[in-house]
N, CA, C and O atoms as a Tinker XYZ file with bonds, in Angstrom:
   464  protein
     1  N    224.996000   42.520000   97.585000    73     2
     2  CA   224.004000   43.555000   97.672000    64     1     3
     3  C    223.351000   43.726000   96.297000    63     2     4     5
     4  O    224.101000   43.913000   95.338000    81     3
     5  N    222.043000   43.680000   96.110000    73     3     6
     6  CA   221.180000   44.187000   94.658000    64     5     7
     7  C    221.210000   45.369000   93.985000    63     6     8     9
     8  O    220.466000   46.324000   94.210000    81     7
     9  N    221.755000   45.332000   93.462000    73     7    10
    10  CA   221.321000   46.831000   92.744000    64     9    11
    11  C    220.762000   46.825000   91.741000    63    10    12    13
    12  O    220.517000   45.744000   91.206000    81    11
    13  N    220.316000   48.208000   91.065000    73    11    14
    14  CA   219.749000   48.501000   89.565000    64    13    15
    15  C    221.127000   48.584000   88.622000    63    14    16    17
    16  O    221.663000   49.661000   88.883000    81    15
    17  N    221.764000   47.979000   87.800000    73    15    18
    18  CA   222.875000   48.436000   87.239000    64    17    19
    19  C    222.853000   49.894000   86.173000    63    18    20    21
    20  O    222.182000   49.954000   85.143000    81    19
    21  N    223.330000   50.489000   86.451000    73    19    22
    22  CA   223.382000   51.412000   85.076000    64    21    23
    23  C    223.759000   51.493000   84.465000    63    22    24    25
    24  O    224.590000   50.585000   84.503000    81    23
    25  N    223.991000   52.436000   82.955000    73    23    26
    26  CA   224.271000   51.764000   81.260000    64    25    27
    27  C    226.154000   51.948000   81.750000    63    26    28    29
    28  O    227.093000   51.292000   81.299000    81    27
    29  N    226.192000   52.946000   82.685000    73    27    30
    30  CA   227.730000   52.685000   82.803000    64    29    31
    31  C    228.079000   51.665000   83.715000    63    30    32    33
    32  O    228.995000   51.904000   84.502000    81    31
    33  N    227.645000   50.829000   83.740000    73    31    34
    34  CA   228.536000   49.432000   84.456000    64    33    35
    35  C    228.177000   48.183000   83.749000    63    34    36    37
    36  O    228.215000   47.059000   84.249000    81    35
    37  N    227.776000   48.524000   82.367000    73    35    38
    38  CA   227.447000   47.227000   81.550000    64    37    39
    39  C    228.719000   47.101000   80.892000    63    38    40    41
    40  O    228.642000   46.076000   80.214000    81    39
    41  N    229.748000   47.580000   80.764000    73    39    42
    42  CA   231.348000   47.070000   80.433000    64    41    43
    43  C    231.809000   46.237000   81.350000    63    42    44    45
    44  O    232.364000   45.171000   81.083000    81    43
    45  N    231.523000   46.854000   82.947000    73    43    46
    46  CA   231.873000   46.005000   83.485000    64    45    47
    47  C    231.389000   44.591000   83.811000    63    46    48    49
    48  O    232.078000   43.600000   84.051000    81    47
    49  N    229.934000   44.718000   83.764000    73    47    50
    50  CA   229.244000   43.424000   83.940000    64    49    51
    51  C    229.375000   42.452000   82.871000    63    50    52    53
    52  O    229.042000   41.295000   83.127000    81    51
    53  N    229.801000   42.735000   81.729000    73    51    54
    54  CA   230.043000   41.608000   80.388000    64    53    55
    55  C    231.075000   41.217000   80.801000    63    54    56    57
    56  O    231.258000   40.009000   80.951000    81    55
    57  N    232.467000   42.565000   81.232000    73    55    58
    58  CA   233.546000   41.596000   81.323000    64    57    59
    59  C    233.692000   40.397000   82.511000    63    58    60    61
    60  O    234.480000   39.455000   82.591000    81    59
    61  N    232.728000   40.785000   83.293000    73    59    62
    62  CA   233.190000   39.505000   84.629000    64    61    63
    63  C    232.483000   38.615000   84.611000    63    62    64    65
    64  O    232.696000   37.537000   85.163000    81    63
    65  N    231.200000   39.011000   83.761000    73    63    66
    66  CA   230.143000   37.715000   83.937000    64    65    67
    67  C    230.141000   37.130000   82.529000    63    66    68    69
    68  O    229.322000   36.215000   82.444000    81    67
    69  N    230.718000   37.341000   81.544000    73    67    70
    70  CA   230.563000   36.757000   80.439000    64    69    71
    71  C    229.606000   37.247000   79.445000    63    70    72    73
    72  O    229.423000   36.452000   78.523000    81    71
    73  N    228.840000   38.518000   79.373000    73    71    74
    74  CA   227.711000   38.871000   78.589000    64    73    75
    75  C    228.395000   40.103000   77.522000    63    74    76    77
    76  O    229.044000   41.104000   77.824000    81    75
    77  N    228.020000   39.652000   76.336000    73    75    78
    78  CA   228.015000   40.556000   75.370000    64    77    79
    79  C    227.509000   41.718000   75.774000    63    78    80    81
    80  O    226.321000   41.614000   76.078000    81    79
    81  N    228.151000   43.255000   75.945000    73    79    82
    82  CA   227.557000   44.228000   76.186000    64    81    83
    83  C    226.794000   44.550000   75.920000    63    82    84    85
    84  O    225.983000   45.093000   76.671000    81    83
    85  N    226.620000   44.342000   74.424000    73    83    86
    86  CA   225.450000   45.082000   72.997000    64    85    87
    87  C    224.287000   44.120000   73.513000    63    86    88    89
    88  O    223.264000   44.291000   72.851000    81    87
    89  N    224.142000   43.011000   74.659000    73    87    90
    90  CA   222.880000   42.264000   74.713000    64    89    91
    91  C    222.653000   42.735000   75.838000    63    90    92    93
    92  O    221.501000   42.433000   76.149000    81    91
    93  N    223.341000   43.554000   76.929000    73    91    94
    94  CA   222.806000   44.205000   78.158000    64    93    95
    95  C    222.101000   45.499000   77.460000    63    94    96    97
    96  O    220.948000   45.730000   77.823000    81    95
    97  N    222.667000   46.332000   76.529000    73    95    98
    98  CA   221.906000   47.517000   75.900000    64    97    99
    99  C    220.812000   47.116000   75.456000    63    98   100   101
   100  O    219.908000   47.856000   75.844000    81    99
   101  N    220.282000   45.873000   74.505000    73    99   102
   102  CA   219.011000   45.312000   74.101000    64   101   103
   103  C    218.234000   45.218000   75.347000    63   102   104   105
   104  O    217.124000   45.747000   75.409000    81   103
   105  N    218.866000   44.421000   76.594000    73   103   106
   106  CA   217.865000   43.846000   77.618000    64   105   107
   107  C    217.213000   45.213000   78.453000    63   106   108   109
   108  O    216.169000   45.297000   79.100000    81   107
   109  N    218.590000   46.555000   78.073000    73   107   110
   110  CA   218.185000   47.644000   79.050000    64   109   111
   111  C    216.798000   48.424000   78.400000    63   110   112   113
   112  O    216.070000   49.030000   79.187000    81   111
   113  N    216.476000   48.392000   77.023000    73   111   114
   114  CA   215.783000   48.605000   76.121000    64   113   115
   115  C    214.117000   47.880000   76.257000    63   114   116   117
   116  O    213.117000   48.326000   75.694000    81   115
   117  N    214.169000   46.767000   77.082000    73   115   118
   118  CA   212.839000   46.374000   77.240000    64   117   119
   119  C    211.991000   46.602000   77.808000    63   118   120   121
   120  O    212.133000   46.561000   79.030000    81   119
   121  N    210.753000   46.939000   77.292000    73   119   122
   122  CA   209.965000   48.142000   78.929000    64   121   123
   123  C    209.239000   46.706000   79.717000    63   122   124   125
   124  O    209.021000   45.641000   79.141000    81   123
   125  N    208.950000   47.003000   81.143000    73   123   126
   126  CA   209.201000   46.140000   81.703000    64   125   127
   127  C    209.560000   45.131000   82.393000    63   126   128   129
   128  O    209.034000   44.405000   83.236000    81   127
   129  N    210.956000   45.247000   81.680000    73   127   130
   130  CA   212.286000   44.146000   82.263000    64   129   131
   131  C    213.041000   44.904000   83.415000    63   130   132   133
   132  O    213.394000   46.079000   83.319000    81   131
   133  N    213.262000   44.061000   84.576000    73   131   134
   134  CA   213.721000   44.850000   85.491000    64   133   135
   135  C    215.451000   44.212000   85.397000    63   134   136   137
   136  O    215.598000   42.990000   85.416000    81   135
   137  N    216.432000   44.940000   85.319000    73   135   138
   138  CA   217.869000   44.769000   85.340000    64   137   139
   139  C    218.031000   44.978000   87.029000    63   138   140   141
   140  O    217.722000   45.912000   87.767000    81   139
   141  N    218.720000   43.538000   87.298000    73   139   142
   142  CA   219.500000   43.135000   88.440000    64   141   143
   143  C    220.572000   42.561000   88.781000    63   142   144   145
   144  O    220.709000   41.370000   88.500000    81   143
   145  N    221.591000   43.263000   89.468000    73   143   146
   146  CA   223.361000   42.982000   89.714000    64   145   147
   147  C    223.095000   42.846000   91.147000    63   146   148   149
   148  O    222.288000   43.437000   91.864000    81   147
   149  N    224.006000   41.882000   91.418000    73   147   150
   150  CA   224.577000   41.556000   92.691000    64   149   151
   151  C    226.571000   41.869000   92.725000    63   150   152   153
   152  O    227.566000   41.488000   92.109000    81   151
   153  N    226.114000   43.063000   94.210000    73   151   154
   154  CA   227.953000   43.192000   93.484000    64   153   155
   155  C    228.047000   41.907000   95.079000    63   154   156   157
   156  O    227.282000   41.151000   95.678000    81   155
   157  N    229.674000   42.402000   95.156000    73   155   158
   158  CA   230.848000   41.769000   95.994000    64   157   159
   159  C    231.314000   43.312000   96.053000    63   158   160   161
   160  O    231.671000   44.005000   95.101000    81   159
   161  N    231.210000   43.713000   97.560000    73   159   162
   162  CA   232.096000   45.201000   97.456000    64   161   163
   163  C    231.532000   45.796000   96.381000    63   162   164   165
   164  O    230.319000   45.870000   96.182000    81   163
   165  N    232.487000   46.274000   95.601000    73   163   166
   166  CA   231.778000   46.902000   94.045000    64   165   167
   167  C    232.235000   45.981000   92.746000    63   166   168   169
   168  O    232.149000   46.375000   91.583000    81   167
   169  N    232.660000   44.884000   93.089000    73   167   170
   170  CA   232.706000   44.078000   91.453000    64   169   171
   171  C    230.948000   43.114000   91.567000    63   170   172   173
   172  O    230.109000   42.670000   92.351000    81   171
   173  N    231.274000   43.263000   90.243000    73   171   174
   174  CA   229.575000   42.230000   89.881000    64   173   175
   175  C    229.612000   41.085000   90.014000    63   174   176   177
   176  O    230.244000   40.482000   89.146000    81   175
   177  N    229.059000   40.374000   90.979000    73   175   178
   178  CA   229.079000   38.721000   90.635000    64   177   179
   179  C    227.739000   38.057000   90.553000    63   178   180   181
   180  O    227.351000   36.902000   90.729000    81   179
   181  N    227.209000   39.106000   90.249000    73   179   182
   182  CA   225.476000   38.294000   89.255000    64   181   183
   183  C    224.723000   39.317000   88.215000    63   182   184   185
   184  O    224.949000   40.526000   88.182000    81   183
   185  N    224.010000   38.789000   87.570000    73   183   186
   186  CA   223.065000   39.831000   86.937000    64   185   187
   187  C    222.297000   39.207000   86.235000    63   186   188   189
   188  O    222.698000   38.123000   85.811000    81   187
   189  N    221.178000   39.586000   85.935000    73   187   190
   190  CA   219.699000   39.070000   85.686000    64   189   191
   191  C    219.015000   40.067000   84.765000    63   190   192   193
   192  O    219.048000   41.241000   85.137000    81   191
   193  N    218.470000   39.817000   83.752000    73   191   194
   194  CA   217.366000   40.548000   83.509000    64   193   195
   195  C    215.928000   39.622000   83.512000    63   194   196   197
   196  O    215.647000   38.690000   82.759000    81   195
   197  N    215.228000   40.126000   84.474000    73   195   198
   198  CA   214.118000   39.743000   84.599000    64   197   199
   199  C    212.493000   40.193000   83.991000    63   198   200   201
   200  O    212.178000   41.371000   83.825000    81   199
   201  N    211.940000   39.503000   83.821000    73   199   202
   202  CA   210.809000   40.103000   83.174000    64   201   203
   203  C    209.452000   39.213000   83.436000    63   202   204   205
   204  O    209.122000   38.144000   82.922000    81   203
   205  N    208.479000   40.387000   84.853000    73   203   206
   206  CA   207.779000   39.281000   85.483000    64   205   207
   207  C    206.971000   39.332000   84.657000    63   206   208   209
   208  O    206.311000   38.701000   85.484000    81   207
   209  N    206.016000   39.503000   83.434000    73   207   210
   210  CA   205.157000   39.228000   82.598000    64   209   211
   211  C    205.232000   37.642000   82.432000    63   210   212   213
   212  O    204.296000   36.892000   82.710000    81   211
   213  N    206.731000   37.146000   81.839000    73   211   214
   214  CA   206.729000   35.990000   81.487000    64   213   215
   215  C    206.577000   34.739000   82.160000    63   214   216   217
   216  O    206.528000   33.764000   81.411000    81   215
   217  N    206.479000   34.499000   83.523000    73   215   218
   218  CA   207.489000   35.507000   84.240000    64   217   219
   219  C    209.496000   34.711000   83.418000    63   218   220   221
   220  O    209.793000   33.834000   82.606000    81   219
   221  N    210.014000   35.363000   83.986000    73   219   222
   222  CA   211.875000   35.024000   83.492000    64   221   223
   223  C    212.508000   36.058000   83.063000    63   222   224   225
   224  O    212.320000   37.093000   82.424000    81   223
   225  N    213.839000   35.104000   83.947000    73   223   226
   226  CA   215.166000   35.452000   84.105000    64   225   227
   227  C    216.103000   35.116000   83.099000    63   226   228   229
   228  O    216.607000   33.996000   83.016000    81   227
   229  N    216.448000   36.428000   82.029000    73   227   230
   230  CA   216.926000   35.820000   80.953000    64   229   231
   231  C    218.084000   37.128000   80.738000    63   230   232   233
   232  O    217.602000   38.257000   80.829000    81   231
   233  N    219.568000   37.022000   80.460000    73   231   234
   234  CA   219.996000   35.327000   80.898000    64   233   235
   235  C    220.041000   35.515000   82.653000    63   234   236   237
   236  O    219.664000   36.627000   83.023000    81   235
   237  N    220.383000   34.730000   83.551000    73   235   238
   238  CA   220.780000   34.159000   84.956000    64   237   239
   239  C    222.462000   34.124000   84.685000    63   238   240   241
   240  O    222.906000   33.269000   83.919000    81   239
   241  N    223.216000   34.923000   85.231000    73   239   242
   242  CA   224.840000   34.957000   84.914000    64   241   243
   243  C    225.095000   35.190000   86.222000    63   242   244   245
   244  O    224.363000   35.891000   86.920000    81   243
   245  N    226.390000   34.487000   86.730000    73   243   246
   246  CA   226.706000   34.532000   88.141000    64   245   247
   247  C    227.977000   33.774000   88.082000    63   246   248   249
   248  O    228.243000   32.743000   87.465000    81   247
   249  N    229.061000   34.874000   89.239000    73   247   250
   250  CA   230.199000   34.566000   89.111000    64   249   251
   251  C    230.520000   32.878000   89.912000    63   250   252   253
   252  O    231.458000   32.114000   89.686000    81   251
   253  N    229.774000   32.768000   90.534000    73   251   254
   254  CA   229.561000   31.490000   91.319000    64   253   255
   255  C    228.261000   31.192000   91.712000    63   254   256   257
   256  O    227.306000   31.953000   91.862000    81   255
   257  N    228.359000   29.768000   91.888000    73   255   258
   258  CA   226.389000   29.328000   91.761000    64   257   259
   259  C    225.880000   29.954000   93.047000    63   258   260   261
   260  O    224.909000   30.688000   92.868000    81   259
   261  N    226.430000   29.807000   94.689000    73   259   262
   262  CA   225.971000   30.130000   95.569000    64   261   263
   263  C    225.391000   31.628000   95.696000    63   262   264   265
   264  O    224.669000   32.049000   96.599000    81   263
   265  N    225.908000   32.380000   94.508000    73   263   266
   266  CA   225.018000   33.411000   94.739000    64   265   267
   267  C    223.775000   33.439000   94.027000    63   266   268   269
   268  O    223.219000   34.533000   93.925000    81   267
   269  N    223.078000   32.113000   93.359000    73   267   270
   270  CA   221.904000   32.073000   92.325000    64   269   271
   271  C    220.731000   32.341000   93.531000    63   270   272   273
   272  O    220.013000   33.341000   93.506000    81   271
   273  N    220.683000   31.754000   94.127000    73   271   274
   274  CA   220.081000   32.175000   95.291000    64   273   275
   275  C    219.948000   33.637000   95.974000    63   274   276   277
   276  O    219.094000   33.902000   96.820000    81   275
   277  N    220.809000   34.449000   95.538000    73   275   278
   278  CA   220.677000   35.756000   96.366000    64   277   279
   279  C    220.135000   36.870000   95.105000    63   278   280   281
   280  O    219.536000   37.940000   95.214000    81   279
   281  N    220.734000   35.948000   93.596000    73   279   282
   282  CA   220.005000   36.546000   92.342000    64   281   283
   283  C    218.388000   36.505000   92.396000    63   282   284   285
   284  O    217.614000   37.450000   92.245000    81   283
   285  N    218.126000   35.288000   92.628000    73   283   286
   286  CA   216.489000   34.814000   92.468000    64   285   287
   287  C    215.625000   35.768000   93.622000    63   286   288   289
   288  O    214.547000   36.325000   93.415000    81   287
   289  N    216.202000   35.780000   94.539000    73   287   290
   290  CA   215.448000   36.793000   95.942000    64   289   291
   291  C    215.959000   38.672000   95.314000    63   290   292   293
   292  O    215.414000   39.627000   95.867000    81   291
   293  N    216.468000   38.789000   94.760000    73   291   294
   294  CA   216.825000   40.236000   94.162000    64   293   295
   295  C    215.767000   39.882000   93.256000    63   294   296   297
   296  O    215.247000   40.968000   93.511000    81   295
   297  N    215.232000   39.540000   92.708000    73   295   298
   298  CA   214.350000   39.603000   91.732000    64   297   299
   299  C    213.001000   39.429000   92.269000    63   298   300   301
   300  O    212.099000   39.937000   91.604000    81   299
   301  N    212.664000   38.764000   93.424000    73   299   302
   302  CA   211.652000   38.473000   93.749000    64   301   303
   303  C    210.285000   39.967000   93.623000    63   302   304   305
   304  O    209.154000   40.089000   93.152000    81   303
   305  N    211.146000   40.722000   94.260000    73   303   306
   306  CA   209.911000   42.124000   94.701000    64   305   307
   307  C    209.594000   42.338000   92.824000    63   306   308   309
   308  O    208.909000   43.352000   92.686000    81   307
   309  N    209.827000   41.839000   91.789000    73   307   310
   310  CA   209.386000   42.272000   90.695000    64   309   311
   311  C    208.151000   41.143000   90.734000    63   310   312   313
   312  O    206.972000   41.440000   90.540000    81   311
   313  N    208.302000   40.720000   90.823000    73   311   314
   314  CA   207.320000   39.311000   90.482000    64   313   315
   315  C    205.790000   39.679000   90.758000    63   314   316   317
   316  O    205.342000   40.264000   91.744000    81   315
   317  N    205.164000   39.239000   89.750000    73   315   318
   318  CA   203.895000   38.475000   90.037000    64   317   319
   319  C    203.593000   37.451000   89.942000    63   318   320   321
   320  O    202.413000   37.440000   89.594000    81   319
   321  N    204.068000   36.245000   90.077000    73   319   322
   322  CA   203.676000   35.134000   90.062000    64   321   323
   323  C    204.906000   34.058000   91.012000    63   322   324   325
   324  O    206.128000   34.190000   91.088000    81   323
   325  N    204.302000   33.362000   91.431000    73   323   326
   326  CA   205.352000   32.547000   92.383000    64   325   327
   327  C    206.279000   31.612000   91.973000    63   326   328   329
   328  O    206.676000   30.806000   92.815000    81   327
   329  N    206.800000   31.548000   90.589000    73   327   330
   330  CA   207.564000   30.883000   90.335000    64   329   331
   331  C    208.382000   31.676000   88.629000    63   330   332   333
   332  O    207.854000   32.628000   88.054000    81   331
   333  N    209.354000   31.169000   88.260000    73   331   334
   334  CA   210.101000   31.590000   87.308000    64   333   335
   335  C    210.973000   31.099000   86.473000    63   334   336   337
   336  O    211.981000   30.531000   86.893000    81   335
   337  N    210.683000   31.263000   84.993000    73   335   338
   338  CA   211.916000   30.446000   84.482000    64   337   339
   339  C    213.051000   30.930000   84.039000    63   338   340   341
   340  O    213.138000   32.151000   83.908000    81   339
   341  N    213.798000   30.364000   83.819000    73   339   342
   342  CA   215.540000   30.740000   84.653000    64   341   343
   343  C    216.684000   30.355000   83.602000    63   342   344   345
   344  O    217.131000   29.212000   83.700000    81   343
   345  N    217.251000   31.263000   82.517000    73   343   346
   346  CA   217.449000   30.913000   81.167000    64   345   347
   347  C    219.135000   30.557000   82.038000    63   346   348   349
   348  O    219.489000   31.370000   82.891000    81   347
   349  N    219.996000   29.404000   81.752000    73   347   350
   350  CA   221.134000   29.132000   82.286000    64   349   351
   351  C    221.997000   28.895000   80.690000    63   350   352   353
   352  O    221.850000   27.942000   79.924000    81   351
   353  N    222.842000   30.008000   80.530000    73   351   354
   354  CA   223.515000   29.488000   79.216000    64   353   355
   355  C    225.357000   29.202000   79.926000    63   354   356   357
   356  O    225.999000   29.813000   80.780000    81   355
   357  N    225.615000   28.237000   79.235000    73   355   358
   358  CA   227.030000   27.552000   79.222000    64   357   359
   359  C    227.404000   27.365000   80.926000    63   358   360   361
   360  O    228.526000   26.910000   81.149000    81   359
   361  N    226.935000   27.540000   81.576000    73   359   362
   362  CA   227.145000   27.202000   82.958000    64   361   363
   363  C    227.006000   26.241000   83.740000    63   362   364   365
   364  O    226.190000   26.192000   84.661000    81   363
   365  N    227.856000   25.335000   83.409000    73   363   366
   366  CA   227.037000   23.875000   83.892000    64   365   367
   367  C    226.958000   23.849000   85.719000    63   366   368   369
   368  O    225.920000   23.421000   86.224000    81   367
   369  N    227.963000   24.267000   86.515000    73   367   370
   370  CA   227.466000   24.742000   88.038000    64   369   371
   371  C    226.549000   25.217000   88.567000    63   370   372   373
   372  O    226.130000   24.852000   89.666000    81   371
   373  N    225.881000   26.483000   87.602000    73   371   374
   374  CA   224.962000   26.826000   87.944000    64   373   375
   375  C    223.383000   25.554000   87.893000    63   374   376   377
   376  O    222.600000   25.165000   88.760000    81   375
   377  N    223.517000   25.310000   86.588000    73   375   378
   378  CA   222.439000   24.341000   86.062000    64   377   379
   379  C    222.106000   23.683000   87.247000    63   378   380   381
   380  O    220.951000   23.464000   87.612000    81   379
   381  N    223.671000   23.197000   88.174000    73   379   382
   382  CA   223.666000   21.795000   88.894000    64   381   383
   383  C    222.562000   22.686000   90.051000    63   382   384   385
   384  O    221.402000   22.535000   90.435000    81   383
   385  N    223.845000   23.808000   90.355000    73   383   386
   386  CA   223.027000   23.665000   91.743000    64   385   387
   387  C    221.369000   24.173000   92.029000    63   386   388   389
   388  O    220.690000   24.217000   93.055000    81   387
   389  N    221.046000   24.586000   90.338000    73   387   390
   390  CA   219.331000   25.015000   90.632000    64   389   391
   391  C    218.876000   23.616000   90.404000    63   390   392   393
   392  O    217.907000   23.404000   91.132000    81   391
   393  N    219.267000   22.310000   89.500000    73   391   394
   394  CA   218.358000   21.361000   89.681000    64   393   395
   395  C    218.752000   20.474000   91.140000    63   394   396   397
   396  O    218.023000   19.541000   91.475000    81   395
   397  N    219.687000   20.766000   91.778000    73   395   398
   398  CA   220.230000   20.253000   93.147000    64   397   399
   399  C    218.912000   21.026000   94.255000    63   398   400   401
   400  O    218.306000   20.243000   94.985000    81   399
   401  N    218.735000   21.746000   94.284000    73   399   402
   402  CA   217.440000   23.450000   94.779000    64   401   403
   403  C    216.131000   22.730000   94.466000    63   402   404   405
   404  O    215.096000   22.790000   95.131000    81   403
   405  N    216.342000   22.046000   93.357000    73   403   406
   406  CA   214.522000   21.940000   93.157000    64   405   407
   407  C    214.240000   22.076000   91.412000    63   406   408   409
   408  O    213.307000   21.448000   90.912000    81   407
   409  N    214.987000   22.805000   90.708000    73   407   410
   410  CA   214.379000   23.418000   89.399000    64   409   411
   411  C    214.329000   22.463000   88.583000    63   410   412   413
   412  O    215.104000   21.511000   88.671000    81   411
   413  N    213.302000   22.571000   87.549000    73   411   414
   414  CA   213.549000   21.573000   86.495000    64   413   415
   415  C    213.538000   22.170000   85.512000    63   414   416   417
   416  O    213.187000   23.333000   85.313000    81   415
   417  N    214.163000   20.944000   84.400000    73   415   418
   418  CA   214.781000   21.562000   83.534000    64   417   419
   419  C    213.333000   21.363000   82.470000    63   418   420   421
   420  O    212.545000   20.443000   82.693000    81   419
   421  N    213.137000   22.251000   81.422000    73   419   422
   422  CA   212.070000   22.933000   80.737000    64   421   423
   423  C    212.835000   22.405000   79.119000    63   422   424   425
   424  O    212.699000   21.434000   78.374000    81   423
   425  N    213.351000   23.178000   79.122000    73   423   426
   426  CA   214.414000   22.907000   77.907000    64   425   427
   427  C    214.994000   23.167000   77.500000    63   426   428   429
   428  O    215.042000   24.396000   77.438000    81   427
   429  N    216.115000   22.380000   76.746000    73   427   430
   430  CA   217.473000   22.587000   76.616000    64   429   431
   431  C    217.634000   23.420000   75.223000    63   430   432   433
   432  O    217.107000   23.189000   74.135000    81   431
   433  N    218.380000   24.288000   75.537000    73   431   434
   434  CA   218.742000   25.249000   74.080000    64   433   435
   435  C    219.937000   25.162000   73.974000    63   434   436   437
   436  O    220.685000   24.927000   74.924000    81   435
   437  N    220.371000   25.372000   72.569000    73   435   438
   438  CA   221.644000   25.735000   72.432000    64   437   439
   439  C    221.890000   27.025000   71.466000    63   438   440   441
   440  O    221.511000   27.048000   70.295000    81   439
   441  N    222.527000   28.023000   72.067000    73   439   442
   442  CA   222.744000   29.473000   71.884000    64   441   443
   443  C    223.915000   29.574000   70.996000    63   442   444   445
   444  O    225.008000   29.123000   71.337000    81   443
   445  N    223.709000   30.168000   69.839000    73   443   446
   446  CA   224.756000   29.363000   68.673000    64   445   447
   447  C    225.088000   30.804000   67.999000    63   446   448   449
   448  O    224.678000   31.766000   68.647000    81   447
   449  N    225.704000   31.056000   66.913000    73   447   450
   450  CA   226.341000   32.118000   65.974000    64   449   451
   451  C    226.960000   31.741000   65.107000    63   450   452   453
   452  O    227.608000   30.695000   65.062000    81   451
   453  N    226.822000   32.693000   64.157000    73   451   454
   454  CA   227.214000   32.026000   62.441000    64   453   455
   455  C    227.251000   33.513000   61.519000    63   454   456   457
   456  O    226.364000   34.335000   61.289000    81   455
   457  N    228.321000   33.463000   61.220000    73   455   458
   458  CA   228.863000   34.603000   59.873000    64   457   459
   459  C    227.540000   34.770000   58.866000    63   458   460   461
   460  O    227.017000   33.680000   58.632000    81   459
   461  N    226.910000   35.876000   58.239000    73   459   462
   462  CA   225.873000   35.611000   57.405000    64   461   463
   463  C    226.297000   36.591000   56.166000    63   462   464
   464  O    225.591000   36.654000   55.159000    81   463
């Protein structure tokens, strides 16, 4: 089921999906960007921040790929434009099954960190 997440379930959504909390507070911060969770019952097994200007889905986090598909249609009613790009970090299942779907790949980043 889609929901809007709120600032109190961004503990929970880092811990199951892998996202730094402090980058769901940045993404909740963007005017514009629409925040989207897919629970299971009530645990999270997707979330998106989307932003149809660009248009994209940044990041695309999902507890399993088969729900990338139910992420991308939760996002749809934001959209203006008929297509979207779809930021996939460290997930190589997911990657598969959107270029298995159709997607192509745009380009490859690598999302890195370093002591300063």
């Amino acid at each position: 089921m889609p929901v809007t997440p709120s600032p109190a379930d961004d503990v929970e959504l880092a811990a199951r999906l892998g996202i730094d909390v402090e980058r769901i507070a940045v993404l909740r911060r963007r005017p514009g960007v629409a925040l989207v969770a897919l629970l299971d019952g009530s645990a999270p097994v997707a979330f998106g921040a989307f932003d149809p200007a660009f248009p994209g889905i940044y990041p695309a986090c999902v507890a399993s790929p088969d729900v990338a598909r139910s992420l991308l249609e939760a996002c749809r009613p934001h959209a203006r434009h008929d297509h979207a790009n779809v930021t996939v970090e460290g997930n190589r299942a997911l990657y598969a099954a959107l270029s298995a779907a159709g997607a192509e790949l745009r380009h490859a980043l690598y999302r890195m960190g370093a002591s300063i």
